[in-house]
MARMI-159044 format. One line per field, with one value per residue (C-alpha): residue number from 1; residue in one letter; x negated, y negated, z negated. Coordinates in nm, 4 decimals, always signed. Each point is the difference from the previous one (the first is absolute). Layout:
<nodes>
nr <- (NUM,...)
rest <- (A,...)
xx <- (X,...)
yy <- (Y,...)
zz <- (Z,...)
</nodes>
This chain:
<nodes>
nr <- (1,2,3,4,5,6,7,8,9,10,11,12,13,14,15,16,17,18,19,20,21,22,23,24,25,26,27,28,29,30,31,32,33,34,35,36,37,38,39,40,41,42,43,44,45,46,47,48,49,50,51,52,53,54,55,56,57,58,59,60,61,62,63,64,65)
rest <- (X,X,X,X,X,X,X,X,X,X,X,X,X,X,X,X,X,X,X,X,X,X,X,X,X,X,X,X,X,X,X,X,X,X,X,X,X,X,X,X,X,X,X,X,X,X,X,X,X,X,X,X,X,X,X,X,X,X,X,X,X,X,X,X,X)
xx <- (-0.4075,+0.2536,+0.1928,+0.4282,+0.2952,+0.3400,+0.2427,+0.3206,-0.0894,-0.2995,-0.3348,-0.2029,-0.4252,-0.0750,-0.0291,+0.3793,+0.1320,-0.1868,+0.1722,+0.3743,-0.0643,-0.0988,+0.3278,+0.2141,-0.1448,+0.0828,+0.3682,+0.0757,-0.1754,+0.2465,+0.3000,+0.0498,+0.0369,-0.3175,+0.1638,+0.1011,-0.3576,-0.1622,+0.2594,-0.1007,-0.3725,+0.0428,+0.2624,-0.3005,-0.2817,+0.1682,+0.1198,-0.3733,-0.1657,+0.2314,-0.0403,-0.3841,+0.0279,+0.2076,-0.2851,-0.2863,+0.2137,+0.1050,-0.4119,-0.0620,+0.2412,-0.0996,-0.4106,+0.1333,+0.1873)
yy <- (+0.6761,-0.2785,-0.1336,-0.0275,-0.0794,+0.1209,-0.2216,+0.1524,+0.2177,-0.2008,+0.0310,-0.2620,-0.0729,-0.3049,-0.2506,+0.1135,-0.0379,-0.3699,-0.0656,+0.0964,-0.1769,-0.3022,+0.0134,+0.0590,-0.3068,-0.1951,+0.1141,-0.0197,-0.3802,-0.0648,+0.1014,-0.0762,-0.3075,-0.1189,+0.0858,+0.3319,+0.0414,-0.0824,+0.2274,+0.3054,-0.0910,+0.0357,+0.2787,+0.2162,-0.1608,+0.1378,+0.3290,+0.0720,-0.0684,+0.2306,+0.2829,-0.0461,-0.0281,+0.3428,+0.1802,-0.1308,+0.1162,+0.3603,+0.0678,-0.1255,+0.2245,+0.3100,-0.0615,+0.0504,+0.3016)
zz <- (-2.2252,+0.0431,-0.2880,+0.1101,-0.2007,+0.0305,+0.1711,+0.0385,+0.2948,+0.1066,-0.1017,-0.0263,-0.0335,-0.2588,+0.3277,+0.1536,-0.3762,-0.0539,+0.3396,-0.1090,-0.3180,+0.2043,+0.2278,-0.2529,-0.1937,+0.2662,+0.0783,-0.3451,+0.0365,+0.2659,-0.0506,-0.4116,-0.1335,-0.2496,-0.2906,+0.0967,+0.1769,-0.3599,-0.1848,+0.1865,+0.0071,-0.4465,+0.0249,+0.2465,-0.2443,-0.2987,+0.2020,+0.1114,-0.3828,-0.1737,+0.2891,-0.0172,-0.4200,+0.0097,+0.2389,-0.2750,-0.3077,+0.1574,+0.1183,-0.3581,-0.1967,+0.2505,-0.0907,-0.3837,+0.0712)
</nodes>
């Protein structure tokens, strides 16, 4: 069975979604200026710990219960 992800109304194996992230990378590369590039690189960083830190904590508190 073949892992996919949600995208809107696409769906998407681990090698399409690498892809996107790759192109969108790039666009954002393009078309932003380096500070604004490096802003939004922390504001995802940040963005992607806490939703990853919220999905440890709620598996943690449901294992108590």
């Amino acid at each position: 069975m073949r892992a996919h992800i949600m995208l809107g109304v696409m769906i998407l194996d681990p090698c399409e979604l690498n892809v996107a992230i790759a192109a969108l990378t790039n666009h954002f590369y393009m078309t932003l200026s380096r500070e604004d590039f490096i802003c939004l690189s922390i504001f995802l960083r940040e963005l992607s710990k806490s939703m990853i830190g919220t999905t440890v904590f709620e598996e943690l508190c449901d294992k108590r219960a």
